[in-house]
C-alpha positions as CSV (number, residue, x, y, z in Angstrom):
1,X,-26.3,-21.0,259.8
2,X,-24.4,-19.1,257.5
3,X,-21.8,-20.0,254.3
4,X,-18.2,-19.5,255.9
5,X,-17.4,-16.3,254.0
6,X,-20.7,-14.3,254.0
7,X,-20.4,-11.2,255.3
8,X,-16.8,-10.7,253.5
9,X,-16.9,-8.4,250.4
10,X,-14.4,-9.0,247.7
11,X,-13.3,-6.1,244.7
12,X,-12.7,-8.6,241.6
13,X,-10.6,-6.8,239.0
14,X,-9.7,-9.6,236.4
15,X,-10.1,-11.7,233.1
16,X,-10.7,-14.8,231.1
17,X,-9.4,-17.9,234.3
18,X,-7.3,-17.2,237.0
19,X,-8.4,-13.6,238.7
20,X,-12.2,-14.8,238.0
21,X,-11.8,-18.5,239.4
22,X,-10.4,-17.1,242.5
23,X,-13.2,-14.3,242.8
24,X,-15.8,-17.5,242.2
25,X,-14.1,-20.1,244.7
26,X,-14.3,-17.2,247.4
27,X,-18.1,-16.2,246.1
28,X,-19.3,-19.9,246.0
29,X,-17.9,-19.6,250.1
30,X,-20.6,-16.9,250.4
31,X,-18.2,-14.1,250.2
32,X,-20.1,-11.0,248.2
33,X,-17.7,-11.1,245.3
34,X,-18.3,-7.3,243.2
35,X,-16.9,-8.0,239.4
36,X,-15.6,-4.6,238.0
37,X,-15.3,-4.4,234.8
38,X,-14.8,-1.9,232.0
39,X,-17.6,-1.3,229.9
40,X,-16.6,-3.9,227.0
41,X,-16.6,-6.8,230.0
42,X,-14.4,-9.2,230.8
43,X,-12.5,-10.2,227.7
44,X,-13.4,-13.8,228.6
45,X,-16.9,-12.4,227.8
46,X,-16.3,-12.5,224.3
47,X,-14.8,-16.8,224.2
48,X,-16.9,-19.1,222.3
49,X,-19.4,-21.0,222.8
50,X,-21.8,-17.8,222.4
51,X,-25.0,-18.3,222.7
52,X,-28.1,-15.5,222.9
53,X,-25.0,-12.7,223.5
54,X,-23.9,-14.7,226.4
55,X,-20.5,-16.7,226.8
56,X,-21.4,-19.8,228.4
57,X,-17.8,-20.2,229.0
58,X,-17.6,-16.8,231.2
59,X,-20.4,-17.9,232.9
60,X,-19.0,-21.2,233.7
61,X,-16.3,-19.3,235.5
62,X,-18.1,-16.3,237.2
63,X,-20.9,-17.1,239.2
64,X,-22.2,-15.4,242.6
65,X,-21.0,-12.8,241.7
66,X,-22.9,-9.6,240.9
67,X,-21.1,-7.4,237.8
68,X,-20.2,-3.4,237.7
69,X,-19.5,-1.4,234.8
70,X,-16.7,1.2,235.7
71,X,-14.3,3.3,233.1
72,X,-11.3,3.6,234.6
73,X,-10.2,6.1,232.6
74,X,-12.0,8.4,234.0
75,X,-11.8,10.1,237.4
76,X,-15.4,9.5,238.7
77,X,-14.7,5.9,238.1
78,X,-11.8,5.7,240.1
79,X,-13.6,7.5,243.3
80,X,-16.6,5.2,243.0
81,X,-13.7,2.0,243.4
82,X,-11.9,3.6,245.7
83,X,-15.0,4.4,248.1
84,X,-15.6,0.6,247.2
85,X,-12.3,-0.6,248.6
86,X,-13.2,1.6,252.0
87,X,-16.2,-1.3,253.0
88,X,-14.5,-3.9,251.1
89,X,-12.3,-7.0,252.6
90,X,-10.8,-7.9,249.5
91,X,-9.1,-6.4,246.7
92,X,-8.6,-9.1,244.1
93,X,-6.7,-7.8,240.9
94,X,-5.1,-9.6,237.9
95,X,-4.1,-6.1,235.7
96,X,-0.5,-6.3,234.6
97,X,2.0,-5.1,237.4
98,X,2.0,-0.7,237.6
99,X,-0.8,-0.8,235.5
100,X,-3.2,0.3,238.7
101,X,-0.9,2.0,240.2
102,X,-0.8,4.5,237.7
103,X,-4.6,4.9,238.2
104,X,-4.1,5.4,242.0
105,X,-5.0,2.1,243.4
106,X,-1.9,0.1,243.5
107,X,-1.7,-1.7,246.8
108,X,-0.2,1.1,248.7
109,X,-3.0,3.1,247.7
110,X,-5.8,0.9,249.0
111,X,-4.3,0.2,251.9
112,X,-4.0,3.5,252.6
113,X,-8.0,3.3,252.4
114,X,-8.7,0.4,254.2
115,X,-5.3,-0.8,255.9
116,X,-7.3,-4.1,257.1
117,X,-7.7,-4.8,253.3
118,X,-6.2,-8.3,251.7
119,X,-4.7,-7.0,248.5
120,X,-3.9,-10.1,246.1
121,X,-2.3,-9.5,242.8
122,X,-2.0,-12.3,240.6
123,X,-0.1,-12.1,237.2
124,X,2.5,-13.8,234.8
125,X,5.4,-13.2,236.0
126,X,5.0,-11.5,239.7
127,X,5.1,-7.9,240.4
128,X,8.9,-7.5,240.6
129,X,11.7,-8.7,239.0
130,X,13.1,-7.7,235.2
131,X,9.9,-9.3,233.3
132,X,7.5,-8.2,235.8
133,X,5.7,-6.1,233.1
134,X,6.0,-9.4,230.4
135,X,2.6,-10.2,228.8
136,X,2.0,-13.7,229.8
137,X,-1.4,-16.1,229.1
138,X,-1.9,-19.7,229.9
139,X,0.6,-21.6,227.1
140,X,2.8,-18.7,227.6
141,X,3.3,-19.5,231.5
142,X,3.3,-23.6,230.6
143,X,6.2,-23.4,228.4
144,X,8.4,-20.3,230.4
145,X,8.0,-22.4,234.1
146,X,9.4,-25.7,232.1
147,X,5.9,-27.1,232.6
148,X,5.5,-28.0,228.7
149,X,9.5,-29.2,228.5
150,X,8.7,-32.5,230.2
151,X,5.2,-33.3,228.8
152,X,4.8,-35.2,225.8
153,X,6.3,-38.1,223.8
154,X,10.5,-37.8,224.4
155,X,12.2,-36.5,221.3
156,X,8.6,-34.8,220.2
157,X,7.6,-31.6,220.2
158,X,6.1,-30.8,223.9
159,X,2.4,-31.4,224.1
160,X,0.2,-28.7,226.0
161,X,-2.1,-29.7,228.8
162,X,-5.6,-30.4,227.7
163,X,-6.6,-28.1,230.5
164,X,-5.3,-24.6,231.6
165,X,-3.0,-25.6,233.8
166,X,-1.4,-22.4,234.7
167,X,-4.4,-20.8,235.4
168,X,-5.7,-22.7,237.4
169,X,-2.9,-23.2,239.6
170,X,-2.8,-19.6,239.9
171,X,-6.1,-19.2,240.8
172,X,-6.1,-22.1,243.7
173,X,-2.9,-19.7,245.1
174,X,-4.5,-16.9,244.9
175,X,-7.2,-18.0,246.9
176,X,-5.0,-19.8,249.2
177,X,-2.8,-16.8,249.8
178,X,-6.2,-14.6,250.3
179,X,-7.9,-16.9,252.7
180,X,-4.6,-16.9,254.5
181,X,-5.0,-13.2,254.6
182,X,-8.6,-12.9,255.7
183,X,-7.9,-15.3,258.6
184,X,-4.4,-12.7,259.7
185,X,-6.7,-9.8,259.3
186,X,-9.3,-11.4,261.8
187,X,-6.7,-12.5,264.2
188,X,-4.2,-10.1,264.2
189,X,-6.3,-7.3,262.9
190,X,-3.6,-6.4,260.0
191,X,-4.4,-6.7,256.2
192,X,-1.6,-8.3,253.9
193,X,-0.8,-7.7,250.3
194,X,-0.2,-11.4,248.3
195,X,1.9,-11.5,244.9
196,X,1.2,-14.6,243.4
197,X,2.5,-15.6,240.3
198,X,0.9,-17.9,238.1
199,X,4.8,-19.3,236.6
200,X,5.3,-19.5,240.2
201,X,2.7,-21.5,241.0
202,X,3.3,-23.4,237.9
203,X,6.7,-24.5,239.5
204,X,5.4,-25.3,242.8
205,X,2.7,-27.4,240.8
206,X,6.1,-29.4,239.4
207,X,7.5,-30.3,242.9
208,X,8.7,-33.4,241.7
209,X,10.6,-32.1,238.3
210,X,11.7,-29.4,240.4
211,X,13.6,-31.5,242.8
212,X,15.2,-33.6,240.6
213,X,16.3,-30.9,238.9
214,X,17.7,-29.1,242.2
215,X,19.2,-32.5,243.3
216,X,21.0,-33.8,240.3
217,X,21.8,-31.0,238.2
218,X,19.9,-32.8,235.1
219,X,16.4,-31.1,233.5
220,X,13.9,-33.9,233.7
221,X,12.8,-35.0,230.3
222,X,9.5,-35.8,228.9
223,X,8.4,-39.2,229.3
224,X,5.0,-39.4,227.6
225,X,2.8,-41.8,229.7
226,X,5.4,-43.2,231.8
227,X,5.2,-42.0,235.1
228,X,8.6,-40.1,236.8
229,X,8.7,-42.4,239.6
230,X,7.3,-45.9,239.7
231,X,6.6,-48.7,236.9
232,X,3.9,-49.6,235.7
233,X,2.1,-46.6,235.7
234,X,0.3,-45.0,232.2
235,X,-1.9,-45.7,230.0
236,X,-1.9,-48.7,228.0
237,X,-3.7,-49.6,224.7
238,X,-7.0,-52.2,225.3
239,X,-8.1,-54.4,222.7
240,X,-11.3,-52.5,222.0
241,X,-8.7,-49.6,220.8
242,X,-9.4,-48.0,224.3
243,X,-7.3,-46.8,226.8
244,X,-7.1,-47.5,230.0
245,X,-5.1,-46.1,232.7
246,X,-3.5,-48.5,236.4
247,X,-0.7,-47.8,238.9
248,X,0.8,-50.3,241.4
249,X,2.7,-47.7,243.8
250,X,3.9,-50.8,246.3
251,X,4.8,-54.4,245.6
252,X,1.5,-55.7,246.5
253,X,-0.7,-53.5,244.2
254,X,1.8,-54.9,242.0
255,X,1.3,-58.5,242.5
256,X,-2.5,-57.8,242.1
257,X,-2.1,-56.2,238.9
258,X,0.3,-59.3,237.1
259,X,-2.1,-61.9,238.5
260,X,-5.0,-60.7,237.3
261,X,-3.3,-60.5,233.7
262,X,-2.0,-63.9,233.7
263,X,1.4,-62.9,234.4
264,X,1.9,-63.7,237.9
265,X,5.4,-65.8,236.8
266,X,7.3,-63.3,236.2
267,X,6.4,-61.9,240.0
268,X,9.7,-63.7,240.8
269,X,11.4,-61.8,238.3
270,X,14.1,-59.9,240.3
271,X,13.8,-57.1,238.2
272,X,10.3,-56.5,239.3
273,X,10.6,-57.8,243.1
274,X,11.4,-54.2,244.2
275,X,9.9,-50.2,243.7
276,X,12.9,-48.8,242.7
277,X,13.5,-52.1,240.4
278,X,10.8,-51.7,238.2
279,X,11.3,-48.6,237.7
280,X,15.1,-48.9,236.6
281,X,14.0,-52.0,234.5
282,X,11.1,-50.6,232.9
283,X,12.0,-50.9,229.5
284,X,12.0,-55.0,230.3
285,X,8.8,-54.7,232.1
286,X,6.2,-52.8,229.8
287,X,6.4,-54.9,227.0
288,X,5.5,-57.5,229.1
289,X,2.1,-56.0,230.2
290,X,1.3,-54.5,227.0
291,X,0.3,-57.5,225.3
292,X,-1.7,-59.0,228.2
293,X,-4.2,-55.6,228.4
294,X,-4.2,-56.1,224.7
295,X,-6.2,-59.4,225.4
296,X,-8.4,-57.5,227.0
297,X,-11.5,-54.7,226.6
298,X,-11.1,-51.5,228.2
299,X,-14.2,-52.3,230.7
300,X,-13.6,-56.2,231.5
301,X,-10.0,-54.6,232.7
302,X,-11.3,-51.6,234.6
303,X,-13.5,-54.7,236.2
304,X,-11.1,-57.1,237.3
305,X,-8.5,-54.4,239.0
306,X,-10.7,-52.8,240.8
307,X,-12.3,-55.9,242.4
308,X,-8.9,-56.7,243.8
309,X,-8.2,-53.0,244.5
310,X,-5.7,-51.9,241.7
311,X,-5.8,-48.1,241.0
312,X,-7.2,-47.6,237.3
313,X,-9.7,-46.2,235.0
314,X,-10.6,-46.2,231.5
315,X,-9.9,-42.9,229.5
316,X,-13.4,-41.0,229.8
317,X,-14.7,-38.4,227.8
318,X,-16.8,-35.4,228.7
319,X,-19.9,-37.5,227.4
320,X,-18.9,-40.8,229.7
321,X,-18.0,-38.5,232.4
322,X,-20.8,-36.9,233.1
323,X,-22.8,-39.9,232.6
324,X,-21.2,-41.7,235.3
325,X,-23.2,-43.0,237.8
326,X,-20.3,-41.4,240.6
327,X,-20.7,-38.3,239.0
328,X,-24.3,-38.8,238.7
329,X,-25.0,-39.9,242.6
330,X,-22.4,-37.1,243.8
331,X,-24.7,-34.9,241.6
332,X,-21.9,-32.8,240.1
333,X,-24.0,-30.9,237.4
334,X,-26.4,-29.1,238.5
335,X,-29.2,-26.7,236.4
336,X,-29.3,-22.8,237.0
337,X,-31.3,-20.5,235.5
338,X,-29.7,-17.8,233.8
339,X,-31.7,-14.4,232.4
340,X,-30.3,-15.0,228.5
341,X,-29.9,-18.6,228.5
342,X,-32.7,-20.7,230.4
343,X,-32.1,-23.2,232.4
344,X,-28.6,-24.8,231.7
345,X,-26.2,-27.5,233.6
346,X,-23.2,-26.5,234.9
347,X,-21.1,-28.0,237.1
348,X,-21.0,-27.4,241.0
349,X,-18.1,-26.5,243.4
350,X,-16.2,-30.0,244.0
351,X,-15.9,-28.8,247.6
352,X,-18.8,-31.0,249.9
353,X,-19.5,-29.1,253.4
354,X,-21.3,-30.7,256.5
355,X,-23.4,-27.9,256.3
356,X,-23.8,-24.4,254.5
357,X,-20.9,-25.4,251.5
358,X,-20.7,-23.6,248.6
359,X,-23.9,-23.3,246.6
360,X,-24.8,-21.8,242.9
361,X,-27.1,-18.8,244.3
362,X,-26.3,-16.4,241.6
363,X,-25.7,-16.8,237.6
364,X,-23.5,-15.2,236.6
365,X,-23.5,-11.9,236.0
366,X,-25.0,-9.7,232.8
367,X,-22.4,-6.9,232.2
368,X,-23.5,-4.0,234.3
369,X,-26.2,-5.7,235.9
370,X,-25.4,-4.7,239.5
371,X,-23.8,-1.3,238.7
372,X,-26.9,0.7,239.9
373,X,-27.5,-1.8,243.1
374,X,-23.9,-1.6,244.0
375,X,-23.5,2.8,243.5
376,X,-26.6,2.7,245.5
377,X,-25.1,1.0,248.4
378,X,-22.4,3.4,248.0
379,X,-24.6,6.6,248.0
380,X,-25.4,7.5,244.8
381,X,-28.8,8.8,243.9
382,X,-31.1,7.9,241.2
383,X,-30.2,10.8,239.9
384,X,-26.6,10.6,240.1
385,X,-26.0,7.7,238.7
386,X,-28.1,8.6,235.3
387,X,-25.2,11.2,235.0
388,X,-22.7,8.7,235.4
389,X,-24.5,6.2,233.2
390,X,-24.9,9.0,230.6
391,X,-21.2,10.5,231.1
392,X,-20.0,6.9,230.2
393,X,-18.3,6.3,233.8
394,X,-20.7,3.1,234.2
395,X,-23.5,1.1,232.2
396,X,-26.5,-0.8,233.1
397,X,-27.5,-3.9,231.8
398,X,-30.3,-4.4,229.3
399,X,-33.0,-6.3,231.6
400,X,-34.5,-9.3,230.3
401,X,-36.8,-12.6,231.1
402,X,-36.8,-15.5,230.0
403,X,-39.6,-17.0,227.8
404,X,-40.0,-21.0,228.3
405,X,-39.8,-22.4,224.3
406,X,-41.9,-25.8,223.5
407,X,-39.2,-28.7,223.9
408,X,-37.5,-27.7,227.3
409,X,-35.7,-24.4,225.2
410,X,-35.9,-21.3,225.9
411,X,-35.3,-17.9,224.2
412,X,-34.8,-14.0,226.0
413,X,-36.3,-11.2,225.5
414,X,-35.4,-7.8,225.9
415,X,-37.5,-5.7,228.5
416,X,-37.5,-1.7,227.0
């Protein structure tokens, strides 16, 4: 049995969340997923937390993967990718539009290589189009794809996610749009080049804005906790100064939620008989339930909904969270061992195979520390690639073990 990309080799060429989360989605599938980067890493590389010279939040983001150094500024560099991209399945880039194919491996370029190759390009804005060269990061793309226009309080100033958003979405469409790609390759033998924008996939993320928008004419407005659609559904305030979170999307979820606040009376409220009613007559409807969750603590509430079925769940922090005894039994976080930092938890794939699912096999990796495995593989002797090391065209990474500390910590050391 086998993971249901091993044997496909990926090219990442990315930083900081959406190019790497694809490149790790496809590597925790068992695809061989090679990292390129230029000698000063990743960007994301340098992102706090840092501990023992080691972003824990790149590594977070970029394991099985295996990391080498090229300069792309220089000629050798460019011949070692592109004799790369001749074994490889994937070419998965996140550079800003032209800038690669000024370097000679644009998309026409590599497929020229390798015409079977999946060539996905994922940036701000797409790779056409008059602001196709526009610098754009996660907060940028939230605010320019109307993402940040309907989140917040109404009349406030737009509240960001608490999450990257953009990325994120981006990086799920990249993946999708490369999977889709491997599998046309297989079938129909013919490689495909992707364009994914991450504003793009911001607006395909905001399907229901988007249509009302396309429907009526009128930009949908912020509604702070309210939900677009159906009544009640938010958060409310519990009297333990919590919050707690419940939808009733049909008319019996509905008549669970008011009797088990004491409000079951006003269930022949013809206001609140219908969907569509409650919504239009929310403004009537919410201060009715907000003082009856007021009465109550956060968890008594969570309790009694969910014994009758009600959607709902207190606010959680990280702490809570991971604490969980769902999280806990589904054993989300899971410990690795990485060279620099000991043994530390991370959190696993949230995808659950029958058999042979995505695994943590590999930390992430050490800047460099597959450049000489990988220009072996490619040809390059022992010799060669101390020129290449010592012309600045690729690095190696500093090899070190970890030394177990007293009290479960533990510290590197460097290996002359």
């Amino acid at each position: 049995m086998t993971k249901p990309l091993a044997g496909i080799r990926v090219i990442e060429l990315a930083n900081f969340i959406a190019g790497p989360l694809a490149g790790t989605l496809l590597a925790d599938m068992g695809a061989d997923v090679v990292k390129v980067e230029p000698p000063q890493g990743d960007m994301a590389r340098a992102t706090p937390p840092i501990r023992n010279g080691e972003s824990v939040s790149f590594v977070a983001l970029n394991r099985n993967k295996r990391s080498l150094v090229l300069d792309l500024k220089r000629p050798q560099a460019i011949d070692i990718l592109r004799k790369l991209a001749g074994r490889s399945d994937v070419f998965l880039e996140a550079y800003r539009p032209g800038a690669l194919d000024k370097l000679g491996l644009g998309s026409a370029d590599v497929k020229a290589i390798n015409p079977r190759i999946i060539y996905t390009s994922v940036s701000g804005f797409g790779q056409t189009g008059p602001d196709r060269r526009r610098a754009g990061v996660n907060l940028i793309i939230e605010a320019f794809s109307g993402v940040l226009s309907v989140t917040g309080e109404p009349g406030q100033m737009p509240m960001r996610p608490g999450v990257q958003s953009a990325d994120v979405f981006g990086a799920l469409f990249a993946t999708y749009a490369t999977l889709a790609g491997l599998v046309g390759a297989a079938r129909h033998g013919e490689g495909r080049i992707a364009d994914v924008s991450l504003v793009e996939a911001s607006i395909a993320a905001a399907a229901w804005e988007a249509a009302e928008y396309l429907e009526t004419g009128h930009a949908p407005q912020p509604l702070g906790n309210r939900h677009r659609l159906t009544a009640p559904y938010q958060l409310f305030e519990t009297g333990d100064r919590r919050y707690i979170a419940f939808g009733t999307p049909n008319d019996a979820l509905f008549a669970k939620l008011m009797q088990v606040l004491g409000l079951a009376e006003h269930l022949a409220d013809a206001r609140f008989t219908s969907y569509s009613g409650r919504k239009a007559n929310e403004d009537a409807l919410i201060p009715i339930v907000e003082p009856a969750v007021r009465a109550r603590t956060a968890s008594d509430l969570e309790a009694a909904l969910m014994a009758v079925g009600v959607p709902c769940a207190r606010v959680n922090n990280f702490e809570e969270v991971f604490a969980h005894p769902q999280i806990v039994a589904r054993k989300v976080v899971q410990e690795v061992t990485h060279p620099r930092l000991g043994r530390m938890r991370t959190t696993r794939n949230p995808v659950l195979l029958d058999h042979d699912g995505p695994t943590i096999d590999r930390h992430a990796p050490m800047l460099g520390e597959h450049s000489e495995e990988v220009l072996r593989a490619l040809g390059y002797s022992p010799a060669a690639i101390e020129k290449l090391v010592a012309s600045g065209v690729t690095k190696l990474a500093k090899q070190t073990v970890v030394i177990p500390a007293k009290a479960g910590t533990q510290k590197p050391q460097n290996v002359p």
